[in-house]
C-alpha positions in Angstrom: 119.4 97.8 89.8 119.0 95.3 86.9 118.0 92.3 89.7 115.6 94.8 91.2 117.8 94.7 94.4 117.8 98.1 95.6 120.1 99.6 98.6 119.6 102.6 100.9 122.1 103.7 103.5 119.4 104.5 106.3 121.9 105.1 108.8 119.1 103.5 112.0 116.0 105.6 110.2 113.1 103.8 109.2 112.3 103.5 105.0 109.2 104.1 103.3 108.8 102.9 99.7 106.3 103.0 97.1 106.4 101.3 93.7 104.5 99.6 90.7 104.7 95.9 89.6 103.2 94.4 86.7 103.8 91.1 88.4 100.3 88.8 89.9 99.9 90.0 93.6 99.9 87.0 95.6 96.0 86.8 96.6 93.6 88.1 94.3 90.2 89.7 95.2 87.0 89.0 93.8 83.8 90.8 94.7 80.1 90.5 93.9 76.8 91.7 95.4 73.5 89.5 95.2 70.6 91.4 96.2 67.4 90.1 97.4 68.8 86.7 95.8 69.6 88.6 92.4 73.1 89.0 91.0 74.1 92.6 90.3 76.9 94.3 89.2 78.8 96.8 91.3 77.5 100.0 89.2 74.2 98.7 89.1 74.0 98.8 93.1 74.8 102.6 93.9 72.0 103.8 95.6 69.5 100.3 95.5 67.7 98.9 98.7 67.2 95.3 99.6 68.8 92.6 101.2 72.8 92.4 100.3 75.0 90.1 100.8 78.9 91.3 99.7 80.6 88.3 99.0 84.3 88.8 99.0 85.9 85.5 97.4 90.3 85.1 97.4 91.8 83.4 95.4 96.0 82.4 96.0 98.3 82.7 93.3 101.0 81.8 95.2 102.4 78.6 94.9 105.2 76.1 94.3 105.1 72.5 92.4 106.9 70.4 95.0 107.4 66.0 94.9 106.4 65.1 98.0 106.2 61.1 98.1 106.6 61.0 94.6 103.9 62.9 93.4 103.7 66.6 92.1 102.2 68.7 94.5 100.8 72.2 94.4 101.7 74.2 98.0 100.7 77.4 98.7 102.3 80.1 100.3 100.0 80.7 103.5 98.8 83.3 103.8 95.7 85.2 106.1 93.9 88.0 104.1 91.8 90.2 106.7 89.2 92.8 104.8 87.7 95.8 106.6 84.8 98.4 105.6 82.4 100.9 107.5 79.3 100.9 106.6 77.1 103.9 107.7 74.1 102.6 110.0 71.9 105.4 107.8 72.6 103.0 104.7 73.2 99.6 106.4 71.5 97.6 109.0 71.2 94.0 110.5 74.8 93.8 109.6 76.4 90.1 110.1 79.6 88.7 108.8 80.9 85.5 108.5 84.6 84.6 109.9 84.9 87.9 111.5 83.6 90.8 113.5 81.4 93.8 113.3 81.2 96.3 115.6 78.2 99.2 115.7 79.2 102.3 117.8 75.6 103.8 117.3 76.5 105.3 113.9 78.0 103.2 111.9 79.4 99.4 112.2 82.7 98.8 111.1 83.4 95.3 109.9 86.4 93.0 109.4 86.5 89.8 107.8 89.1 87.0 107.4 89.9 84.2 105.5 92.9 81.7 104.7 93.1 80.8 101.0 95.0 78.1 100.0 95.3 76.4 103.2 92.4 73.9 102.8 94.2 72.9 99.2 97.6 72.5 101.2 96.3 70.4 103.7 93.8 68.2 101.8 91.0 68.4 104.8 87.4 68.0 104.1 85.4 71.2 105.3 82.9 68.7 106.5 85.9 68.0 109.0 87.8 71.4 109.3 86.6 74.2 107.4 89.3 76.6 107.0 87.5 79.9 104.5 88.4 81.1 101.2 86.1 83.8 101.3 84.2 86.1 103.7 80.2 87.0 103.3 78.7 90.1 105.0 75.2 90.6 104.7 72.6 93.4 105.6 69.5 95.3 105.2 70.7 98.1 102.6 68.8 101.5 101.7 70.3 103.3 98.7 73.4 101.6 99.1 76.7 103.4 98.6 80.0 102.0 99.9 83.2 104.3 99.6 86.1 102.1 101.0 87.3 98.6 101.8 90.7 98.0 103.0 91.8 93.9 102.4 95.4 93.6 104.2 97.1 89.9 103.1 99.9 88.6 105.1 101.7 85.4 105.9 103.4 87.4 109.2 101.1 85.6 111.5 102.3 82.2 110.5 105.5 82.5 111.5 104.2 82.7 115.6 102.5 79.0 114.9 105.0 75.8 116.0 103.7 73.3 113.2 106.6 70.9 113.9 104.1 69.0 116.9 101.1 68.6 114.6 100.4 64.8 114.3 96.5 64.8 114.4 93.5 66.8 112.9 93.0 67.8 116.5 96.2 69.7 117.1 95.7 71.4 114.0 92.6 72.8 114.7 94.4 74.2 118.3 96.6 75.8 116.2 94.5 77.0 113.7 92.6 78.3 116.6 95.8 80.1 117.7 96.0 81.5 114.2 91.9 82.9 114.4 93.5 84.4 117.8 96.6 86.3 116.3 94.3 87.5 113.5 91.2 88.9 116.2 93.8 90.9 117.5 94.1 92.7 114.2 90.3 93.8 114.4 89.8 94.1 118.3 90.0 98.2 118.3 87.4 99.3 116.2 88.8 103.0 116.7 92.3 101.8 114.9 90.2 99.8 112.4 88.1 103.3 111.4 90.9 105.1 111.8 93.1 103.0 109.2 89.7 102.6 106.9 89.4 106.8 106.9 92.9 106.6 106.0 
């Protein structure tokens, strides 16, 4: 329809839908890959050896301008962004990730990271006091380095199970934001599903 409404009669069925925008998506993704200390580009890398670190930086484009005490202030729409990849244990070793997991079943390691951009900007906290990431890091020994998938899934679902109403102190946040870390592990605890969905 012209208000890009659209309307399907599913009669109980579940509906799948594909599309293409030409609007922003609401997080954008920016990766880059220093090696032994050395910025490199993507194409450059195929098939190098060294120490990596894949630095997967996102950025929210989200937002509303909202007067709150009389001043203009920029909110973001929360959201969690939660990035997966499996990284052959022939290629990849020594693998560590910050804000997440990685799991090695003896021939490869699968490995999700998560981050919360915008949040820290919404809140106004000092990551001296609460750091709350923007980006995820994994690093590893690499030997001729190829990398065919990684899957970054953003959503502001998990939000909705957090009561913020009772949040008076920096201390209570952090519970919840621990709550938050919580709902979000549960996303990477099967590393069969996580493989699964990356193979997919």
């Amino acid at each position: 329809s012209t208000d890009g409404a659209m309307v399907w009669g599913a009669k109980g069925n579940d509906i799948y839908y594909q599309g293409t925008t030409d609007k922003k998506l609401p997080v954008s993704v920016k990766m880059s890959f220093p090696l032994d200390g050395k910025s490199i580009s993507a194409d450059d890398l195929a098939g190098k050896s060294g120490k990596l670190v894949m630095r997967i930086d996102y950025t929210n484009e989200q937002y509303e301008n909202v007067k709150i005490d009389g001043k203009d202030e920029k909110i973001y729409v929360p959201y969690a962004v939660l990035s997966g990849m499996v990284l052959p244990n022939e290629n990849f070793s020594n693998v560590e990730v910050s804000n997440g997991r990685s799991l090695n079943d003896g021939e490869k390691t699968i490995v999700a990271g998560m981050a919360f951009p915008g949040i820290s900007e919404n809140l106004d906290l000092d990551s001296d006091k609460l750091d709350i990431p923007d980006h995820v890091e994994i690093t590893a020994d690499v030997k001729d380095f190829e990398l065919e998938t990684t899957l970054t899934l953003v959503t502001n679902e998990v939000f909705n199970e957090i009561d913020t109403k009772d949040i008076d102190s920096a201390d209570e946040l952090k519970d919840k934001l621990n709550q938050l870390t919580d709902a979000m592990k549960q996303l990477t605890e099967g590393s069969s599903q996580l493989y699964d969905g990356l193979q997919t």
